[in-house]
C-alpha positions in Angstrom: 103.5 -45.5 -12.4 102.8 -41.7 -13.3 101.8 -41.5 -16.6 101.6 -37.5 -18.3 99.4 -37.4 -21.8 99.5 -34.4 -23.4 96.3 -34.2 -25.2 97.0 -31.9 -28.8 93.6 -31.8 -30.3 94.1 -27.6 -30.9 97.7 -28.5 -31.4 101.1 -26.9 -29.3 103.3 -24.0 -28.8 105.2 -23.5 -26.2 103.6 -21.6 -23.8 100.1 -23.5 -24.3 102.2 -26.8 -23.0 104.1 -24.6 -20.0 100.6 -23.3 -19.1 98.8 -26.6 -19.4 101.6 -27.6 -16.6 100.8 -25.1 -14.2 97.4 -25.7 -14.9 97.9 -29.2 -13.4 99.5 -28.5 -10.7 103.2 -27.3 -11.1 103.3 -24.0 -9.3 104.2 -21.0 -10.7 106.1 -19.4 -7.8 108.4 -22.5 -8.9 109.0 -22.0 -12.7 109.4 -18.2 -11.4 112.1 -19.6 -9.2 113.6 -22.0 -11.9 113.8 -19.1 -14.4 116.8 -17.2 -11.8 117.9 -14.2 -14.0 116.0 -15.2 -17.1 113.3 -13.5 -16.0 114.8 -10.3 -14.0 111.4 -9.2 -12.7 109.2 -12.2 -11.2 106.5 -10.3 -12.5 106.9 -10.1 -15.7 106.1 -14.1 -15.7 102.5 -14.3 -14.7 99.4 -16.4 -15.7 96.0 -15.1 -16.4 92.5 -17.8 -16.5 90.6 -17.8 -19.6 87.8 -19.5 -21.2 88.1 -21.3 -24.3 85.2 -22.4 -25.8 83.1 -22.6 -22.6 86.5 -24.6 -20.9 88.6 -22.7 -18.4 92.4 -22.3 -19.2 95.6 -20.6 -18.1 97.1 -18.4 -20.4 100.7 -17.7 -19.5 102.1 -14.2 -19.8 105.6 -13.1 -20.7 106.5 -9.6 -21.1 108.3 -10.1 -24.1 110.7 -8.2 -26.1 108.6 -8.6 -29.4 106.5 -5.6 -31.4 102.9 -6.8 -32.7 103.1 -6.6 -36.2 100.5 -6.7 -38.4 101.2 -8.1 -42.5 99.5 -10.4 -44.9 98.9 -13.9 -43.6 96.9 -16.8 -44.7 94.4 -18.1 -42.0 96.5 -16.5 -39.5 95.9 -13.4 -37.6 99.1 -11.2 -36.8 97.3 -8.4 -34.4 98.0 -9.8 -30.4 96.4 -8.2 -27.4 99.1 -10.0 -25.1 103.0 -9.9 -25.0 103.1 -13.6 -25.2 103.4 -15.4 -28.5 101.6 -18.6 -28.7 100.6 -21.0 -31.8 97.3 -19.5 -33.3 97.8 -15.6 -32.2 101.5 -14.5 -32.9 103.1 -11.1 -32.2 106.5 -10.6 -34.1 109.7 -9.3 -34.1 110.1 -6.0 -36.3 111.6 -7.5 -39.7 110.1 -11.0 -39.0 106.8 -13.0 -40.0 104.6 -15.1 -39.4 106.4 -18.7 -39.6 109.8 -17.7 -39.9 111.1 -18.8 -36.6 114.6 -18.1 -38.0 116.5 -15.1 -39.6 118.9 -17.4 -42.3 120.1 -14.5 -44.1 124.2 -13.3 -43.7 124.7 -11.3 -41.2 126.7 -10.6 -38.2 125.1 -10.4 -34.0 121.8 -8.7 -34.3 120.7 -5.3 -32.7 117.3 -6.0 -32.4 115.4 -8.3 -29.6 114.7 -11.5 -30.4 117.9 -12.1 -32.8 120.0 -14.4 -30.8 122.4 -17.3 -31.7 122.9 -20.6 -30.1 125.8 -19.5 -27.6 123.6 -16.5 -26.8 120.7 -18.6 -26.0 123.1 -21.1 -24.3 124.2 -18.3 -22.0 121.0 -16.6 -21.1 120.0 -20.3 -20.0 123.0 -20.9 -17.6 121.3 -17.8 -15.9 118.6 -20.1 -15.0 118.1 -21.7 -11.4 117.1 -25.1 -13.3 120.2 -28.0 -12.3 123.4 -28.4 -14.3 121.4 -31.7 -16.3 118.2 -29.8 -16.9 120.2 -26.7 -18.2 122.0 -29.4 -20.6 118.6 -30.8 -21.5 117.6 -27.5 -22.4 120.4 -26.2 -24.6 120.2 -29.8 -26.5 116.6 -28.6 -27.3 117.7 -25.3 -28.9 120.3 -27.4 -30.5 117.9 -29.4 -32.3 116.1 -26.5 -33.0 118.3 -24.9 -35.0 119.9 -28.2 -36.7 116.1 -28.8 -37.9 116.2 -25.3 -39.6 120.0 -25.2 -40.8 118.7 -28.4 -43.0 115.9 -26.6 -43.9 117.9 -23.6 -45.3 120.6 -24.9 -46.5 123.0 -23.4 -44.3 125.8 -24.2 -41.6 124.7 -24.1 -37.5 127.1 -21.7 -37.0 125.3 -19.2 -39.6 122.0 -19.1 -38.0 120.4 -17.1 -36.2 118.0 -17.5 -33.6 114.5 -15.5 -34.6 111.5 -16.2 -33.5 112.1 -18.6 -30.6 115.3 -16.7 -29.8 113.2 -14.2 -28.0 112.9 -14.3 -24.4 109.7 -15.5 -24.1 110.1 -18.4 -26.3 113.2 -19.1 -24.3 111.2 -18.8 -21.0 108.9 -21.3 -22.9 111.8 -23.9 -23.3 113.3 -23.8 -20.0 110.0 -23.3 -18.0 108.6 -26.6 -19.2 111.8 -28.3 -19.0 111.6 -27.8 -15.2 107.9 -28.4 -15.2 108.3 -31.7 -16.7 111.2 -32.6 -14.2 108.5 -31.3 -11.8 105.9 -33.7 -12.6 108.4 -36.9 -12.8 106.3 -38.7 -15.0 107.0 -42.3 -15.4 105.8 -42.4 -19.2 104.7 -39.0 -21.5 102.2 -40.2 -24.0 100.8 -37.8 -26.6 98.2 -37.4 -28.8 98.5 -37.0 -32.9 98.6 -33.4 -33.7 96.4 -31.1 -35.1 98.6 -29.1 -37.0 96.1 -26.6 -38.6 95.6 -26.1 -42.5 96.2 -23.1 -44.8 99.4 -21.1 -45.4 102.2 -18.3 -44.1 103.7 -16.0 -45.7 107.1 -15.8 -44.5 110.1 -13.9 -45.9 110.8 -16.6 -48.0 107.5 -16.6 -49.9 104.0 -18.4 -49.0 104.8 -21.8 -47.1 102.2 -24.1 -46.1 101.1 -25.1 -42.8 103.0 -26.3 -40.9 106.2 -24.3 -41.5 109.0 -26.3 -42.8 111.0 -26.5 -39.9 108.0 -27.2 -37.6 107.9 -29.8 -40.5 111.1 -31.3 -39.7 110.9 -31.4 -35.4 107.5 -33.6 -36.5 109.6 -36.1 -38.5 108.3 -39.6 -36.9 105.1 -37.9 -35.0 101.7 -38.8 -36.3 100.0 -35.5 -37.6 96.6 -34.2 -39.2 95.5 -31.1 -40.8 92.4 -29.9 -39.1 89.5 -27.5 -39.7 90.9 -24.8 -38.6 92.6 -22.5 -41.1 95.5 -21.6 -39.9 99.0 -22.5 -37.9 98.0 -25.0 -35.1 101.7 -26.1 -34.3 104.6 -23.8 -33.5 108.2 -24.5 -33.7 108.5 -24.6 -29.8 105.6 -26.6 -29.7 106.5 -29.1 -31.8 110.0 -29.5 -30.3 108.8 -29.9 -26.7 106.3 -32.7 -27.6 108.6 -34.4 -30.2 111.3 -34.3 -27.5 109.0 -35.5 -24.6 107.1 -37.8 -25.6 108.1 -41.8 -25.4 104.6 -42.7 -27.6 101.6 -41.5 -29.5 97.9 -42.6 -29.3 95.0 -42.5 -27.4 95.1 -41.4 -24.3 96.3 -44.9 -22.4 94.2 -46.5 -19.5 95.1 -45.1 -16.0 93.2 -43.3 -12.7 93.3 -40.1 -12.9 94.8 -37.7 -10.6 95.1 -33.8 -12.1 93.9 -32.1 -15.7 95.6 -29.0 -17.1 94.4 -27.0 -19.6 96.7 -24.4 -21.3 95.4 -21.9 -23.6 96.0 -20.4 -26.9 95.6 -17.1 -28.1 92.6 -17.5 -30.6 88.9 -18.6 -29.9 87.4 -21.2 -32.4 84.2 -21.1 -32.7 83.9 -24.7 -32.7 87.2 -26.7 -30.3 88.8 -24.9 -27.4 91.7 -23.8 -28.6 93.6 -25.2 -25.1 95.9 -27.8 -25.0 95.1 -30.4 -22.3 97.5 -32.2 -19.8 96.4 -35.4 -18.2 98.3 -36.3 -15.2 97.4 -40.2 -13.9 98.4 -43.6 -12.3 98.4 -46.9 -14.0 97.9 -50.0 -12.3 100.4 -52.9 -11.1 99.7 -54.9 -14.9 100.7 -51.6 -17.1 104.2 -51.1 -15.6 105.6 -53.2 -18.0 106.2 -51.5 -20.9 108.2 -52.1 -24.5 111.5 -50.1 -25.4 114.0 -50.6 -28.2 118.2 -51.4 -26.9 120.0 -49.4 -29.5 123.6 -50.2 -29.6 127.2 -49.6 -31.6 130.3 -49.8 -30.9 132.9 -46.4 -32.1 137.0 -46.8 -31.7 137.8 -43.9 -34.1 135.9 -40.9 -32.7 136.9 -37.8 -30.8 135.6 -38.2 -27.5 134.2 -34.5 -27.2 132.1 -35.4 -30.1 130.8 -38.4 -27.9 129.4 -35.7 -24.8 127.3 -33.8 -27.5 126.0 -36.9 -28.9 124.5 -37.8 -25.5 122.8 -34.6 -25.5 121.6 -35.2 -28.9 119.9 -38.2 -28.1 118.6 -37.2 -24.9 117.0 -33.7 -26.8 115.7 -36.6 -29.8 113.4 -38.7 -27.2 116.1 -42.1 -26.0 114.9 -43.1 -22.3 118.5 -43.2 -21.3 121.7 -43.7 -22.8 125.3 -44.5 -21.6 128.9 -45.4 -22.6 130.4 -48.6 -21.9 134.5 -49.0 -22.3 135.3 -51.8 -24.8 137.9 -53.6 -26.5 137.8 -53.9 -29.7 139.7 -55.2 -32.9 143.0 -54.4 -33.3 143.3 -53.9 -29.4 141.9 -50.8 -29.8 139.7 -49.2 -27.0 136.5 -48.2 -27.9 133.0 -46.9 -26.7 130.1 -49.0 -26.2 127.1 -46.7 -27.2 123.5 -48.5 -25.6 120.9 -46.3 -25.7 117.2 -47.3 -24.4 114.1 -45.4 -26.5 110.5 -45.8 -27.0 110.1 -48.1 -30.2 108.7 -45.3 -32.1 111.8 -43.2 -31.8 114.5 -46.3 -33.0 114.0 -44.7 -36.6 115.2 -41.3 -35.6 118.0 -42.3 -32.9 119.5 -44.7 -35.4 120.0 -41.8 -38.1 121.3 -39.5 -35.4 123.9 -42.4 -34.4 124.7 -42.3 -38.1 124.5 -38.6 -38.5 126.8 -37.6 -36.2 129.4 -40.4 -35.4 131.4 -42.4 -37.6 129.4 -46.1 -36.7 129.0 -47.8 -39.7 127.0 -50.4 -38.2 124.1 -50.4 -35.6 121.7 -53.3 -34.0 118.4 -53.2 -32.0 116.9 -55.2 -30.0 113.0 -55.4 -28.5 112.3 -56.2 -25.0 110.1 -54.8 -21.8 110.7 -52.4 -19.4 109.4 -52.0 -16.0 109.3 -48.9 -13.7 108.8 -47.9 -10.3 106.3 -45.2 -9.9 108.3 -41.6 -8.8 107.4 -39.2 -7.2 109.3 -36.2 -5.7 108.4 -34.8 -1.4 110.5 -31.7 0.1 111.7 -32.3 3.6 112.4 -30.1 6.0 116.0 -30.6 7.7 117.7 -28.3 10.6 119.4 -26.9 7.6 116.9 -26.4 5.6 114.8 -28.0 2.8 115.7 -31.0 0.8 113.8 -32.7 -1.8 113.2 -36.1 -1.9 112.9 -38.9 -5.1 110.7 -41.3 -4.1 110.1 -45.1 -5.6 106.9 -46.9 -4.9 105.8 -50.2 -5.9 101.8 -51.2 -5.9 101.5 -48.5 -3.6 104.2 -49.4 -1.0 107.8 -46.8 -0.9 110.9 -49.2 -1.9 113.5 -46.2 -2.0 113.9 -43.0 -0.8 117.2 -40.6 -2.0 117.6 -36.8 -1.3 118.7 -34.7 -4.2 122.4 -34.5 -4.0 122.3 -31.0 -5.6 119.9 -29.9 -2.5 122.4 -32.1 0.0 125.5 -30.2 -1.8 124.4 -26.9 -1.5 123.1 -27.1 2.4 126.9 -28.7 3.4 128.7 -25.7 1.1 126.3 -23.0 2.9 126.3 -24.5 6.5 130.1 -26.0 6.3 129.4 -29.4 7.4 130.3 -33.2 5.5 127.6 -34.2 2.9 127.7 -37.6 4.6 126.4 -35.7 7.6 123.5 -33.6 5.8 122.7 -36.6 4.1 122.5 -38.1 7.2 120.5 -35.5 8.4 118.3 -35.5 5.4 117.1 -39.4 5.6 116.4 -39.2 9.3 113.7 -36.2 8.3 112.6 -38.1 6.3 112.1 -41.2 8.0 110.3 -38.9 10.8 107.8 -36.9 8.2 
């Protein structure tokens, strides 16, 4: 089983977990690819190796559509010698500071870069390469994003607008790791608490503390400490990626490793790196076995449109998996079966978003284990061209072998020919590799 700990000691942003990735192993020629029009030039999406507190790091690169800004911070500094933003060296939007990831004042579509609301975002990522799921997974994400900060403010989704991580680069953050994950196919993400910094921001609001209050809220359910350093440790991208990603939190759990990542910040402490570290390993036949919560209710009386979003929802908020079931319920009405399958750490959080945002007024649990065959994913090489395979092991020996359909699909449209056929194809290149 592949196990993926993301180790937050100097705590998260975006591009410190996207570059902590690459750093173990995802190629970059591949995000590049995954971005498709989000990133026009492939250049403008590089990574440079830096050094940390005597430990070597990547440092992605975005040119971004921000202006550094300097103004008065608390234990932050506002001056950036990169485009990039990241969690302990930001570089702002003209009119924006530091943790204020949204603009929540009244106003129509904004002029400036970096202003952007959720169907905005939503449409600059269905310019990505990343599959029809994965571009789903991603616009949940921004959708949580902005939910978290509509609480915060006091004000409906529909008002807000997009700030901070509606730039590009932020958005290249979001969708970048979303592949990279994906890429990876970790059995299990495991994190670490997070070090979430001290001190305060001014914002346009006033002087908040660390961390902002929307950070705040993506943390809800994630063990947390302030440490020594003064000043923000966790960004609002940060803290949704890990919150949405990882099943646990703890130590790092007991496996062989096979590949470390470090991604970097954009300050140097004199004391920690300031990288976040990736840790990408196996665990043996007797850890497979894990536990998961069975969350479960059944609805008769809601619109079924709300029902797709609610999948989303979950997904973005950390469930395993989660599916619909057709019932029959009282009154011979037809209902929905809801079961969704989570870490038990997240039951807390998936049970108020069942309640949040259907019309359940009752919802059980149940404890039990899971196993899991260890994944991996192997491109094969067809007459028609590549395919990727998923692959399923058990104690070291291959029990199933599928092609991507999406890769299958797109070889029968371009070449013409039955999908049964390049499937066909597909297997028996695979059985020959």
């Amino acid at each position: 089983m592949t196990t993926l700990y993301l180790d937050c000691f100097s705590g998260a942003s975006g591009d410190m977990v996207l570059g902590a990735l690459i750093d173990a192993g995802v190629p970059l020629e591949d995000v590049r690819h995954a971005l498709g029009r989000l990133a026009v030039d492939p250049a403008a999406v590089w990574t440079e190796r830096v050094v940390r507190t005597g430990i070597r790091a990547t440092k992605l690169q975005v040119v971004g559509e921000r202006v550094p800004q300097s103004g008065p911070a608390t234990g932050l500094s506002h001056a950036h010698p990169h485009p990039h933003s990241d969690a302990q060296g930001h570089a702002h939007t003209v009119g924006a500071e530091v943790g204020t990831p949204l603009d929540v004042s009244p106003r129509g579509p904004q002029a400036e870069h970096g202003h952007r609301t959720l169907p905005e975002i939503d449409a600059l990522i269905d310019g990505s390469a990343l599959r029809p799921e994965s571009r789903d997974r991603a616009k949940a994400l921004f959708a949580r994003l902005a939910a978290a900060e509509s609480e915060v403010h006091g004000i409906p989704m529909e008002s807000v607008h997009l700030h901070e991580v509606g730039a590009l680069d932020s958005i290249i953050d979001i969708v970048g790791a979303v592949f990279a994950f994906e890429a990876i196919g970790a059995d299990e993400i495991v994190a670490s608490p997070l070090n979430v910094g001290s001190g305060t921001v001014r914002t346009a609001h006033g002087l908040y503390p660390v961390p902002a209050p929307a950070t705040m809220r993506l943390l809800a359910g994630v063990p947390i400490y302030a440490g020594t350093q003064v000043a923000e440790m966790v960004t609002p991208t940060g803290a949704l990626l890990v919150s949405s990603y990882a099943q646990s939190y703890g130590p790092m759990p007991a496996m062989t490793v096979r590949a470390t990542g470090y991604g970097a910040g954009g300050r140097e402490f004199p004391e920690t790196p300031n990288v976040l570290r990736a840790v990408i390993g196996t665990r043996g036949a007797g850890a497979h076995a894990h536990a998961v919560s069975v969350i479960e209710c059944e609805i008769d009386d809601l619109n079924p449109q709300i029902l797709g979003a609610v999948m989303d929802q979950v997904l973005a908020a950390g469930a395993l998996d989660v599916f619909y079931t057709a019932v029959q319920m009282k009154k011979n009405r037809p209902g929905t079966l809801v079961t969704i399958v989570a870490p038990p750490d997240r039951r807390e959080t998936l049970t108020a978003l069942l309640f949040r945002e259907t019309t359940t007024i009752g919802v059980r649990h149940r404890d039990m284990a899971r196993e899991c065959l260890a994944r991996e994913y192997r491109t094969v090489q067809t007459p028609l061209g590549a395919v990727r395979f998923k692959i399923a092991s058990r104690a070291g020996t291959i029990v199933n072998a599928a092609p991507e359909f999406d890769d299958v699909l797109a070889l029968a449209t371009a070449h013409g020919r039955p999908l049964k056929d390049v499937q066909a194809l597909a297997m028996k290149a695979f059985l020959e590799s």
